[in-house]
C-alpha positions in Angstrom: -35.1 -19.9 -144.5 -31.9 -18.3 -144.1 -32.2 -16.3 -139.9 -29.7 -13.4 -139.8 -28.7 -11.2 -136.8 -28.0 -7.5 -138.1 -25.1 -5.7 -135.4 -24.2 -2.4 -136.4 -24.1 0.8 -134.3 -25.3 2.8 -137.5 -28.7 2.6 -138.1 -28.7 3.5 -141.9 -26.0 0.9 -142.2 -28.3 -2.2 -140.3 -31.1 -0.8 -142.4 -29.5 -0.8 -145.7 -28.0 -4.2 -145.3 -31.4 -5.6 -144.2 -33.3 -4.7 -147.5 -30.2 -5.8 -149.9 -30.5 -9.3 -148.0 -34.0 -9.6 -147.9 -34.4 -9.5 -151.8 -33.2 -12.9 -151.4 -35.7 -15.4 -151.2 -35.0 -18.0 -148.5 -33.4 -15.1 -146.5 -35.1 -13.7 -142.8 -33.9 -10.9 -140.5 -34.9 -11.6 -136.9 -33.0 -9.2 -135.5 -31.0 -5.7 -135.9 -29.0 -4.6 -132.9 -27.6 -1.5 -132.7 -24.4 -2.9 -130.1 -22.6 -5.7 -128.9 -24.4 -6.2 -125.6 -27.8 -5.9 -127.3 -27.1 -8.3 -129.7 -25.4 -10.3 -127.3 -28.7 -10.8 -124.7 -30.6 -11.5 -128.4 -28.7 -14.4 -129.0 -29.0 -15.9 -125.2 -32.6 -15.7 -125.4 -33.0 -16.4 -129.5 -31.5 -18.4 -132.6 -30.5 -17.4 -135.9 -28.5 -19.0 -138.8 -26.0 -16.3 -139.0 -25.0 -13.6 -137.4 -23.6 -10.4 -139.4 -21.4 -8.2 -136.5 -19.4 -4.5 -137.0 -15.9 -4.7 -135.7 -15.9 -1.0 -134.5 -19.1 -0.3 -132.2 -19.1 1.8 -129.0 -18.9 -0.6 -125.4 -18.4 -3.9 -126.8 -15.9 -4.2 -130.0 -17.0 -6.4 -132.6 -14.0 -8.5 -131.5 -14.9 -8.8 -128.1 -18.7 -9.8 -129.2 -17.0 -12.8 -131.5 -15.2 -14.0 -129.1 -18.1 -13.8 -126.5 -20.5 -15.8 -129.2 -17.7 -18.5 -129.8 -17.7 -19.5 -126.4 -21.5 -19.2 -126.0 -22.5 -20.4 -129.4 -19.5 -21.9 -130.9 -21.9 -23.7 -134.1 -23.1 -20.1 -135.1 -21.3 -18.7 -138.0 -20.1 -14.6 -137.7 -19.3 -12.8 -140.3 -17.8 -9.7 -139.8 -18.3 -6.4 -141.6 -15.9 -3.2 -141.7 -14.7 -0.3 -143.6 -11.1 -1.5 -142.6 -9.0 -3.3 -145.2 -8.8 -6.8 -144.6 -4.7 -6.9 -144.3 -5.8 -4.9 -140.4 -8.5 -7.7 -139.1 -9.1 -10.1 -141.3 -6.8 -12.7 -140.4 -7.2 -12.2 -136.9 -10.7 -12.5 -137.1 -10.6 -15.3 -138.9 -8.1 -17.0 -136.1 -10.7 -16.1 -133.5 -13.4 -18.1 -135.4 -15.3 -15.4 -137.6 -16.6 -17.3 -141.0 -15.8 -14.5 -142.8 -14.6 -11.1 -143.3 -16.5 -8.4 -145.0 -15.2 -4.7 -146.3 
């Protein structure tokens, strides 16, 4: 089974994502937070396989919560997800350790 972490300040957004990836067998959300800090204190107190982050979310940026999870989790693999084309982020994010980059 497959553990994601959901972080998006847009609830239709977490919630959409969710049921695409659960009709996956093998495939488990644990979590959905709605900002970095939330998702953030999630992931000191629990585990996932994955986490999926936003880049753009009120307090902390996506960027600031993938850096913050490389030096806290540095094994867990972050993808990120955003409505910004990837010549903007992408490489950067990459740089700063995400897995992947998502539009």
């Amino acid at each position: 089974m497959i553990r994601i972490l959901i972080t998006d300040d847009h609830a239709i957004v977490r919630q959409g994502l969710a049921r695409i990836l659960e009709k996956n067998q093998g495939i488990e959300i644990v979590a959905e937070c709605d900002n970095g800090i939330d998702a953030l204190n999630w992931l000191r107190a629990n585990d996932c396989d994955i986490a999926l982050i936003d880049i753009s979310m009120p307090g902390m940026s996506g960027i600031d919560l993938l850096k913050q999870i490389r030096e806290e989790k540095p094994k867990l693999p972050v993808l990120v997800i955003s409505i910004y084309p990837e010549d903007q982020y992408a490489v950067r994010l990459i740089k700063a350790g995400a897995a992947g980059y998502l539009t």
